[in-house]
VOTI-966720 format. One line per 2 residues: number of its first residue (from 1); their letters; for each residue x, y, z of C-alpha. Coordinates in nm, 2 decimals, padded with zeros to 4 digits. Example, Ala and Ser with C-alpha at 12.3 -4.5 7.8 and 13.67 -1.06 7.14 Angstrom:
REM VOTI-966720
1 = as = 01.23,-00.45,00.78; 01.37,-00.11,00.71
REM end
This chain:
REM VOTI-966720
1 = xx = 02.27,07.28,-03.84; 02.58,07.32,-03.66
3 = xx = 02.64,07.15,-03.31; 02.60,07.36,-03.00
5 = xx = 02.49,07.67,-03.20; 02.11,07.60,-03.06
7 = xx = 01.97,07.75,-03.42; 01.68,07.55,-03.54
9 = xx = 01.60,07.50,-03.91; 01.28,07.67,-04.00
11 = xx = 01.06,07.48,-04.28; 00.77,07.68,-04.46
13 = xx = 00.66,07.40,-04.62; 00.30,07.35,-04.58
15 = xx = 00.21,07.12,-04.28; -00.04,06.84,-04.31
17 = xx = -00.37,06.89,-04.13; -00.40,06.72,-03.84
19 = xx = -00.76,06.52,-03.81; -01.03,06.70,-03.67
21 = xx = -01.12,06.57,-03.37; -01.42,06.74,-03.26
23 = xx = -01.80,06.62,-03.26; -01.99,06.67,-03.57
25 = xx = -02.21,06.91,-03.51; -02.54,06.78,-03.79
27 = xx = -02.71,06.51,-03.72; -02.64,06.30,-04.07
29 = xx = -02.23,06.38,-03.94; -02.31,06.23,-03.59
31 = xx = -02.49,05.95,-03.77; -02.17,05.84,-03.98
33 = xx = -01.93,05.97,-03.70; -02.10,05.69,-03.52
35 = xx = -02.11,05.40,-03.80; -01.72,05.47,-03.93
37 = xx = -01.68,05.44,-03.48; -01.85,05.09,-03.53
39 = xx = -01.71,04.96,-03.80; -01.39,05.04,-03.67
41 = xx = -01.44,04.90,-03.38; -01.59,04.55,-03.56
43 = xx = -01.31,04.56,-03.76; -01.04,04.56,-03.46
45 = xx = -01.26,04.31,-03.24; -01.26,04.06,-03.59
47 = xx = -00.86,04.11,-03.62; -00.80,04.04,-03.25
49 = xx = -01.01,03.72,-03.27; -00.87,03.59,-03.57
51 = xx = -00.54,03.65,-03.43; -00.58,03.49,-03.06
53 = xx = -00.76,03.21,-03.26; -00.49,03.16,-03.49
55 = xx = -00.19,03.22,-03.20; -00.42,02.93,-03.01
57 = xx = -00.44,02.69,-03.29; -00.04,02.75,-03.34
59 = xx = 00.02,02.71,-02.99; -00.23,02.38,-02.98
61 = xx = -00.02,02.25,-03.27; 00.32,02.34,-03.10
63 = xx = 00.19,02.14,-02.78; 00.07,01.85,-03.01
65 = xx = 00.37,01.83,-03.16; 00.53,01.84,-02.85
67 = xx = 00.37,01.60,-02.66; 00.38,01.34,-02.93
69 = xx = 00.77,01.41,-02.95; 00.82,01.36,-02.56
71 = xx = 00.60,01.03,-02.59; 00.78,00.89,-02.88
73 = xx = 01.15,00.99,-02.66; 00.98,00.82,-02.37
75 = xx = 00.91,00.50,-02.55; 01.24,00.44,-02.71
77 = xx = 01.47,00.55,-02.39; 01.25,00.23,-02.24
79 = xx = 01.28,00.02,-02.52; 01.68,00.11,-02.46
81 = xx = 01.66,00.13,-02.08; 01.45,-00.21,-02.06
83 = xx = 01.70,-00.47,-02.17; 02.03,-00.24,-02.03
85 = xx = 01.86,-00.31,-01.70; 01.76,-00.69,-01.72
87 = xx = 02.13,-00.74,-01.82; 02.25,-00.51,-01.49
89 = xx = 02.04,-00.72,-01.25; 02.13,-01.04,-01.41
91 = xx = 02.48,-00.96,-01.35; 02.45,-00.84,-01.02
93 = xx = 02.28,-01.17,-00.93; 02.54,-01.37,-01.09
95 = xx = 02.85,-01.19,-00.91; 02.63,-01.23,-00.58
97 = xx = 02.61,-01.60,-00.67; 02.95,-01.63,-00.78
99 = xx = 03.14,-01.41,-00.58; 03.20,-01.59,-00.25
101 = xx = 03.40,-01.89,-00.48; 03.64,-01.72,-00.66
103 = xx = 03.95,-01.75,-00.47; 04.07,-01.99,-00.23
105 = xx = 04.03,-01.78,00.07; 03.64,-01.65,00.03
107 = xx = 03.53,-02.02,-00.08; 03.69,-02.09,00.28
109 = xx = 03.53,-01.83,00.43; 03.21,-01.96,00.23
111 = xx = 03.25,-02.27,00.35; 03.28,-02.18,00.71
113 = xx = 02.96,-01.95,00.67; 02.75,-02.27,00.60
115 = xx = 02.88,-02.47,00.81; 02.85,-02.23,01.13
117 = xx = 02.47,-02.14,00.94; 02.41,-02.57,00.96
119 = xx = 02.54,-02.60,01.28; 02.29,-02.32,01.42
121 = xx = 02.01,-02.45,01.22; 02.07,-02.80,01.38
123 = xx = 02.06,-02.68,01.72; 01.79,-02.44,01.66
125 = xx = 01.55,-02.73,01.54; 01.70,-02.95,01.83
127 = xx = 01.63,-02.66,02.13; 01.27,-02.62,01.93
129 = xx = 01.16,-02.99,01.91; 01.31,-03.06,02.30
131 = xx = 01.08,-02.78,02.38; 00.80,-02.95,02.16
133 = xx = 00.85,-03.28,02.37; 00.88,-03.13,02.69
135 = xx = 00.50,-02.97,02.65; 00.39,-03.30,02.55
137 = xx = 00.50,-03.48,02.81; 00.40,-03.22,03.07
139 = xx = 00.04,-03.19,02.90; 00.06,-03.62,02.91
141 = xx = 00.13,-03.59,03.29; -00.12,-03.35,03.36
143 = xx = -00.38,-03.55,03.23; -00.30,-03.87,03.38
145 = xx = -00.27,-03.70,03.76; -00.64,-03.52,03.65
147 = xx = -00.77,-03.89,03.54; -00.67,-04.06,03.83
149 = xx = -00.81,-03.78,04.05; -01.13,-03.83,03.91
151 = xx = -01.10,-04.21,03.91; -01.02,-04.18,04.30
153 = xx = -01.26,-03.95,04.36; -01.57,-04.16,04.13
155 = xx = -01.41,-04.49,04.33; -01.49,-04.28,04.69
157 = xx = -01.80,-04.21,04.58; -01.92,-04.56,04.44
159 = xx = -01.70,-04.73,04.77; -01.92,-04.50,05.02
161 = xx = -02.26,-04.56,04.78; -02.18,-04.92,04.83
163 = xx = -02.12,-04.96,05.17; -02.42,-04.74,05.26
165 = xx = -02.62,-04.98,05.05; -02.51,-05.28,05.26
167 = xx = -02.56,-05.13,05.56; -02.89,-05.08,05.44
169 = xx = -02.96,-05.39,05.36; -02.76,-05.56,05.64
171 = xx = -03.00,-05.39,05.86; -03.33,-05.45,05.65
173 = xx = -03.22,-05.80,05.65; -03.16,-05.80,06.01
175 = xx = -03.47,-05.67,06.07; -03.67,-05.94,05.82
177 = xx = -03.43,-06.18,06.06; -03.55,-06.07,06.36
179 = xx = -03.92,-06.01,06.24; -03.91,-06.36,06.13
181 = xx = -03.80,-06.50,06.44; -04.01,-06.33,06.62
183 = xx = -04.29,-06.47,06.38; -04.15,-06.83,06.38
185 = xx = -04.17,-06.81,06.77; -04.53,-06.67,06.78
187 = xx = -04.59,-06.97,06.54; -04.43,-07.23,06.75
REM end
């Protein structure tokens, strides 16, 4: 065949039949038409299961052995990642601790810190227990000026229940006086 001569090559070799596919026209035809359908059918449905079931216990496997490979990584980065970090925070602690003293200047500084930090702490516990007096003593003199109000006022009371009392009696016994003179003279 040459290019762009548009000739086709002819064969008459004898072509294969194509299948028939029309309907069987006898029953017994229709009848194995219909079981060679089924079987067929079966036969896909049984290779399609046995494939997803076998792609799904592959894949279940793959998972598996996934899984059990990301927890076996997990466990040794923290057996690695454990220790590393004690050590970091140790030594962070240490050069927190240590740091302010290494040179002449920040142990000054230090110093200064602590002393200005004592100094406040004294006068903060000084300001807080003058305060702590204060209330006492105030809460002392309220309660002596409430006593002797109610001793002055229980002295009133008893002073006026007293002298209404000999009054009382002064005049009862002025009366027993009188009634007794007055009986003494009747007598006499």
């Amino acid at each position: 065949m040459k290019a762009g001569t548009g000739s086709r090559s002819r064969s008459t070799a004898a072509k294969p039949k194509a299948p028939r596919t029309g309907r069987a026209t006898t029953p017994a035809a229709k009848r194995a038409a219909t079981r060679r359908e089924a079987t067929q059918v079966k036969q896909g449905v049984s290779k399609i299961r046995g494939s997803v079931q076998t792609s799904q216990v592959k894949e279940g496997v793959t998972k598996a052995r996934t899984g059990a490979t990301a927890i076996v990584r997990q466990q040794a980065e923290r057996a690695v990642d454990l220790p590393v970090g004690a050590v970091l925070i140790v030594r962070e602690r240490v050069e927190y601790a240590v740091g302010p003293w290494t040179t002449a200047q920040k142990r000054e500084r230090e110093l200064k810190n602590i002393r200005a930090q004592f100094n406040k702490d004294l006068n903060r516990f000084e300001r807080r227990g003058g305060q702590a007096r204060r209330k006492a003593v105030q809460r002392v003199r309220k309660t002596r000026t409430q006593l002797e109000r109610e001793v002055r006022q229980q002295r009133r009371r008893v002073e006026t229940e007293v002298k209404r009392n000999r009054e009382r009696v002064e005049g009862s016994l002025k009366q027993a006086q009188s009634a007794v003179s007055e009986t003494a003279k009747t007598l006499v």
